[in-house]
C-alpha positions as CSV (number, residue, x, y, z in Angstrom):
1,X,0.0,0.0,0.0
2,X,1.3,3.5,-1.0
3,X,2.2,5.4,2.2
4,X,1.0,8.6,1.4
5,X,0.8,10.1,5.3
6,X,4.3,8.6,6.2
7,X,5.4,11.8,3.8
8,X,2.8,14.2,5.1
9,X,6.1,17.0,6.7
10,X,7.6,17.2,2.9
11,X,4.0,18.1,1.7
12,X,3.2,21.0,4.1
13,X,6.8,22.3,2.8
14,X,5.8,22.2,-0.6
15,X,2.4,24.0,0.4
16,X,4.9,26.7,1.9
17,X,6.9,27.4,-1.2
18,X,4.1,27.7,-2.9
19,X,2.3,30.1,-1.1
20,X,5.0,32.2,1.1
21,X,6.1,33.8,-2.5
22,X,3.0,35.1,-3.9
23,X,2.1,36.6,0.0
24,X,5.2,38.4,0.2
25,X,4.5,40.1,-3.0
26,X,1.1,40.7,-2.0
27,X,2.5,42.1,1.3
28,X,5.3,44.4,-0.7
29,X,3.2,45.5,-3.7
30,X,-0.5,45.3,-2.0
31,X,-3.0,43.5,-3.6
32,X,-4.1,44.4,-7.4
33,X,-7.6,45.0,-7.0
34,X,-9.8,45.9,-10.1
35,X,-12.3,48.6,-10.1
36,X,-15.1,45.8,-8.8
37,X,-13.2,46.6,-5.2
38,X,-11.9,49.6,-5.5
39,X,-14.4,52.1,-8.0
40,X,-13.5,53.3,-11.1
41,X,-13.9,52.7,-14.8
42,X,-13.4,50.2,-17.1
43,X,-13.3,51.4,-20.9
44,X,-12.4,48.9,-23.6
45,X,-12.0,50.2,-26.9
46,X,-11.1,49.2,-30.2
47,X,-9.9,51.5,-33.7
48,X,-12.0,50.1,-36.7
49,X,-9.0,51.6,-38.9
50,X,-6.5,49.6,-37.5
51,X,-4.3,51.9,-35.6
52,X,-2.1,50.7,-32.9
53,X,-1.3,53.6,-30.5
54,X,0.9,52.8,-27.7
55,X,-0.3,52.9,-24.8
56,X,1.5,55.4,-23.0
57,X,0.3,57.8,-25.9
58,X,-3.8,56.4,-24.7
59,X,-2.5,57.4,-21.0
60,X,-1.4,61.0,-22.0
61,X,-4.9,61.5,-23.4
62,X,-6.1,60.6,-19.4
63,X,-3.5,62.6,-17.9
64,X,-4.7,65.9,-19.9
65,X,-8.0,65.8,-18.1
66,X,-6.5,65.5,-14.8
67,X,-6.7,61.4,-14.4
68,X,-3.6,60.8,-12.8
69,X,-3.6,56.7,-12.0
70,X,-4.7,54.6,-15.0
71,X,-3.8,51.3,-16.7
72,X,-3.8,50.2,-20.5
73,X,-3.9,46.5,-21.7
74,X,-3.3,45.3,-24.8
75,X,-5.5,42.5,-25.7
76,X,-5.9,42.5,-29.5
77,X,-4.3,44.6,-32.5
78,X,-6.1,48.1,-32.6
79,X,-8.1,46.8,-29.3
80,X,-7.4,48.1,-25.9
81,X,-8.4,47.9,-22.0
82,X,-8.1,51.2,-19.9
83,X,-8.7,51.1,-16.3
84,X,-8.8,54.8,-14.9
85,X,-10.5,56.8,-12.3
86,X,-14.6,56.8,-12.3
87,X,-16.0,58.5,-15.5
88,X,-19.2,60.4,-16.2
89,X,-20.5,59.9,-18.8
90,X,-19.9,62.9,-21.1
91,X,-15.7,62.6,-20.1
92,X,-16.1,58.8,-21.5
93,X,-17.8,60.7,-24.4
94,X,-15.2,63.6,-24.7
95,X,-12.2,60.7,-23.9
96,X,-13.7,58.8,-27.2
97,X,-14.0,61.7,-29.1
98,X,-9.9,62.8,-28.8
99,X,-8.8,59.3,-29.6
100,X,-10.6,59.7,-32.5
101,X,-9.4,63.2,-33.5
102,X,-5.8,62.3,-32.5
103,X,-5.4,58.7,-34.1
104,X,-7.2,59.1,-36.8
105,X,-9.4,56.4,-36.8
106,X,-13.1,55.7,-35.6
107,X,-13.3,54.1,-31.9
108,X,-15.9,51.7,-31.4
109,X,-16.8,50.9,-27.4
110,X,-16.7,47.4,-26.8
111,X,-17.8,47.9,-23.1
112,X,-17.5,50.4,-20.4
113,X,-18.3,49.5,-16.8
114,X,-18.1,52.2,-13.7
115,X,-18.0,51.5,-9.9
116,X,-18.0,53.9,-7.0
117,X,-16.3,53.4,-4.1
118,X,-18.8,52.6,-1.8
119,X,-20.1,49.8,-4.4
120,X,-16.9,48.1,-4.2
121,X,-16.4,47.9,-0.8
122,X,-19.8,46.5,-0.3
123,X,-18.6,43.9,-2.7
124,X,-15.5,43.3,-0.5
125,X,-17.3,43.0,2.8
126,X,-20.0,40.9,1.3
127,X,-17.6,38.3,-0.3
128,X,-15.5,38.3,3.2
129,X,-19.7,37.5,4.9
130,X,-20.1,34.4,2.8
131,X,-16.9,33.2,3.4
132,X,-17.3,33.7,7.0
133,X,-20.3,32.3,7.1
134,X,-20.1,29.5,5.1
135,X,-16.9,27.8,6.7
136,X,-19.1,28.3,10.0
137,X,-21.6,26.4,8.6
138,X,-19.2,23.4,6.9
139,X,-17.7,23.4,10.4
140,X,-21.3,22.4,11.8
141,X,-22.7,20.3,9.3
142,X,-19.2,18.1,9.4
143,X,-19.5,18.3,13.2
144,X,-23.4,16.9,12.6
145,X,-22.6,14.6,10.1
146,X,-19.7,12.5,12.0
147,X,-21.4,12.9,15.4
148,X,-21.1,8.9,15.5
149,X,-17.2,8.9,15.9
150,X,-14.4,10.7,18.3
151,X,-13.6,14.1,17.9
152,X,-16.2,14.8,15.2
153,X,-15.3,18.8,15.1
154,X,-11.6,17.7,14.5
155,X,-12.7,16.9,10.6
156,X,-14.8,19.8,10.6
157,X,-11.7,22.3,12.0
158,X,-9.4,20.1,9.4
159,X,-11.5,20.7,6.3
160,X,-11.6,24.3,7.0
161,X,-7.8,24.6,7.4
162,X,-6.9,23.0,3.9
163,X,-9.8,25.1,2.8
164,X,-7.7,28.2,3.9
165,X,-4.5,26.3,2.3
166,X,-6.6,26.9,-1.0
167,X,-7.3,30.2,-0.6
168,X,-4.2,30.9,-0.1
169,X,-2.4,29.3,-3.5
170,X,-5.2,30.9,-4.9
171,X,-4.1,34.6,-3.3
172,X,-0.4,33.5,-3.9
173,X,-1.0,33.3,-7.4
174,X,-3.3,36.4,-8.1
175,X,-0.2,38.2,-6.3
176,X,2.6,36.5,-8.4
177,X,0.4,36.9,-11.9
178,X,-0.7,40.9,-10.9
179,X,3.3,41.1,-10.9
180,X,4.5,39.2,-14.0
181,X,1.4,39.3,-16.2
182,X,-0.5,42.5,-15.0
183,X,-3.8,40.8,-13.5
184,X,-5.7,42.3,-11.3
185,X,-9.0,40.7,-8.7
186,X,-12.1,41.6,-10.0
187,X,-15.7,40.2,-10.4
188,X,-14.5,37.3,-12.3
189,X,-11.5,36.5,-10.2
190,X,-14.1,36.6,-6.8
191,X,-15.8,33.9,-9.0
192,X,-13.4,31.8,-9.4
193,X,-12.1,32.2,-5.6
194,X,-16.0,31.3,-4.2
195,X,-15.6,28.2,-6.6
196,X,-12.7,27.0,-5.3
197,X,-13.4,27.4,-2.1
198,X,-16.5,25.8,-1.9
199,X,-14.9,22.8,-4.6
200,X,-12.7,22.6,-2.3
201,X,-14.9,21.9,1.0
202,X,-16.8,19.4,-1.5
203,X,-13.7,17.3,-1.9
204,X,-12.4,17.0,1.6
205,X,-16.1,15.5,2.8
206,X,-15.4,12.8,0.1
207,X,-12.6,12.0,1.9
208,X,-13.4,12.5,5.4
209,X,-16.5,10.5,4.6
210,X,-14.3,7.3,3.6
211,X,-12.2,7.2,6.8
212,X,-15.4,7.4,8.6
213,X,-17.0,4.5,7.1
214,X,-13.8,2.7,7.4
215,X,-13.5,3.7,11.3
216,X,-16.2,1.5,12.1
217,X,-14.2,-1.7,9.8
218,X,-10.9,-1.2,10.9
219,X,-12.1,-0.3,14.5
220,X,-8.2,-1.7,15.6
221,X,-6.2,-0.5,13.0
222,X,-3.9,2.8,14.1
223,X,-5.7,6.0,12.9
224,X,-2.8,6.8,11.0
225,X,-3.2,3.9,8.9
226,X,-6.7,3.5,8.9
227,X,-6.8,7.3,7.1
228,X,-3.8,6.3,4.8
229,X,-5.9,3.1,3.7
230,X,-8.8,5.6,3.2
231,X,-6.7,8.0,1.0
232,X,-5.9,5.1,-1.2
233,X,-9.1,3.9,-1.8
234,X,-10.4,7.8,-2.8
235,X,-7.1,8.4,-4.6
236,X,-8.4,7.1,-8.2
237,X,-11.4,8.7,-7.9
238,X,-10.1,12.0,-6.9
239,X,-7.4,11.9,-9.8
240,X,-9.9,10.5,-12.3
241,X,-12.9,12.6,-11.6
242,X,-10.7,16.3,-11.2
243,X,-9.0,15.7,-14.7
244,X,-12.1,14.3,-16.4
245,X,-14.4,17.1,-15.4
246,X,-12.5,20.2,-15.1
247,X,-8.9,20.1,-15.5
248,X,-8.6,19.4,-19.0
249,X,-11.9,21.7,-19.9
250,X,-9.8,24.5,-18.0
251,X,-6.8,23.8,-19.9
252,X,-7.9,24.2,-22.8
253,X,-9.8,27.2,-22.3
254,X,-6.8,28.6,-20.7
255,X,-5.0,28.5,-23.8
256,X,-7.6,29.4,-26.4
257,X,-10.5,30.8,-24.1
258,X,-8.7,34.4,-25.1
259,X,-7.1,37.2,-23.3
260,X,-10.3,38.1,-21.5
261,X,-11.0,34.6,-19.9
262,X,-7.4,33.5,-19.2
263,X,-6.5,34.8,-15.7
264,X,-10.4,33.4,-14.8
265,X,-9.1,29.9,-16.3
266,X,-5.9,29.8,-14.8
267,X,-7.1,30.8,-11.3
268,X,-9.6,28.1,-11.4
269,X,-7.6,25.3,-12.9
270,X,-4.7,26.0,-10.2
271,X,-7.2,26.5,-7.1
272,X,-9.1,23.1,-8.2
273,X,-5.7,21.1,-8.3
274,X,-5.1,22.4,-5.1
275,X,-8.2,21.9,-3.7
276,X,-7.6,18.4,-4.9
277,X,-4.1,18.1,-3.5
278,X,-5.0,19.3,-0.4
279,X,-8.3,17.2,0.4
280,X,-5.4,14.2,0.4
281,X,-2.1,15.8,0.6
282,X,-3.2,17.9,3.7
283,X,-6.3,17.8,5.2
284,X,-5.8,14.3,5.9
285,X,-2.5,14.7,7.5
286,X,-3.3,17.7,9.8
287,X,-5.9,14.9,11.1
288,X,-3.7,12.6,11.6
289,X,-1.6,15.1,13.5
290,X,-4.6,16.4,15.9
291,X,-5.9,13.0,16.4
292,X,-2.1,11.7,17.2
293,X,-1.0,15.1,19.1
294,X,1.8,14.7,17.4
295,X,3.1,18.2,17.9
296,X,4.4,16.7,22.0
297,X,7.5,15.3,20.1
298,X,8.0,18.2,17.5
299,X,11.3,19.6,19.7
300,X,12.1,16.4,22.0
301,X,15.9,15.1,21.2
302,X,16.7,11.9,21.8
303,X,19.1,11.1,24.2
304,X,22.5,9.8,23.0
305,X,23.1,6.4,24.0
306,X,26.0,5.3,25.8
307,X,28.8,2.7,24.9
């Protein structure tokens, strides 16, 4: 039998460099919130001509009227994404009207979105609720669920804690992609970090659920073997079912989904291998450490022995 748990230290390291990156970036450069958190306006435009101004020549047209922190994006030839300050209408209209007097070419709007302030915080606090609110309720149903076996809350607490582990790769890599690549969380990446989270509670049950069933079998097998027997028998299912039914979908619409979709993709192919890899790869191990108390021998030495 594979003994996945017996390596359980080397995967919480691995969680580590994963995530202790993107969260010192996120800690250095704060995090790259969209206008969806923060207000503002979203203006994507494209020139029917064909032009190709650069985008430091779009920002000059912002800075004349006073906007003093905006963003352009490249995400097609002649086809651009400006994030500014918020915009009334007739400055959208008057911004439209100089690209077209000074590029020479007719701008058509592909969409324009604005945000106050207050809106996006709203948005923030709300998102923060459900989060709240749903690991509160995961912790009870789990602890409702399992009442027939020791510790019952211990699985609930456990779930909630690789849960976090998710969230976390998830942050890491919003923070390492707003660096290299420009992203930035808004509506869409809130999506995708709701489904992983709650993807990821969804998994961990599955396995919980096994080395409850099993508890009552093996009633005098070690815990620690009892839940690595448990992981075993989930392990093909886990695998099979992840890449069957979203990994590869994901892929694939990472790479040809376009510019617009990508970061969505990527964010939700990475947080549902994670959630995956954690439900077996951690979850199950901090159990195993609770339900051991492992953490007494963490700093005890043994004593050398004596010729």
């Amino acid at each position: 039998m594979l003994n996945i748990l017996g390596k359980r230290y080397y995967y919480f390291a691995l969680s580590f460099i994963i995530i202790i990156p993107g969260l010192v970036i996120l800690a250095i450069f704060g995090a790259p919130l969209s206008i969806d958190f923060v207000g503002g306006s979203l203006l994507e435009v494209s020139f029917d001509s064909g032009a190709t101004p650069l985008p430091a020549e779009i920002i000059a047209i912002y800075d004349d009227l006073g906007f003093t922190d905006q963003t352009v994006q490249t995400t097609g030839v002649g086809t651009y994404i400006i994030r500014s300050d918020f915009l009334d209408e007739s400055t959208r209209t008057q911004i439209v009207s100089t690209m077209e007097e000074k590029f020479n070419s007719p701008v058509t709007i592909l969409r324009s979105d604005s945000v106050g302030p207050t809106i996006g915080r709203e948005v923030t606090g709300r998102a923060g609720l459900a989060i709240f609110v749903s690991a509160l309720g995961v912790i009870i149903y789990i602890t409702f669920a399992f009442r027939g076996i020791a510790h019952a809350f211990r699985y609930g607490i456990c779930a909630i804690i690789a849960m976090l582990h998710d969230a976390l790769v998830v942050l890491s890599l919003a923070g390492i992609g707003g660096l290299l690549f420009g992203w930035q969380m808004d509506s869409l990446f809130l999506t995708a970090f709701l489904t992983v989270i709650g993807f990821s509670v969804q998994d961990k049950i599955v396995v919980f659920d096994r080395i409850r069933e099993n508890s009552s079998i093996y009633r005098k097998l070690p815990f620690e073997k009892l839940a690595n027997h448990s992981i075993v028998q989930t392990l093909q299912r886990s695998i099979n079912t992840q890449l069957m039914t979203s990994e590869f979908m994901l892929l694939a619409l990472a790479l040809f989904g376009g510019v617009t979709l990508r970061e969505f993709a990527v964010i939700l192919l990475v947080g549902l291998l994670s959630g995956t890899y954690s439900s077996i790869f951690i979850a199950a191990p901090i159990l195993v450490i609770w339900e051991s108390q492992e953490w007494k021998n963490w700093f005890k030495f043994k004593k050398p022995t004596m010729a």
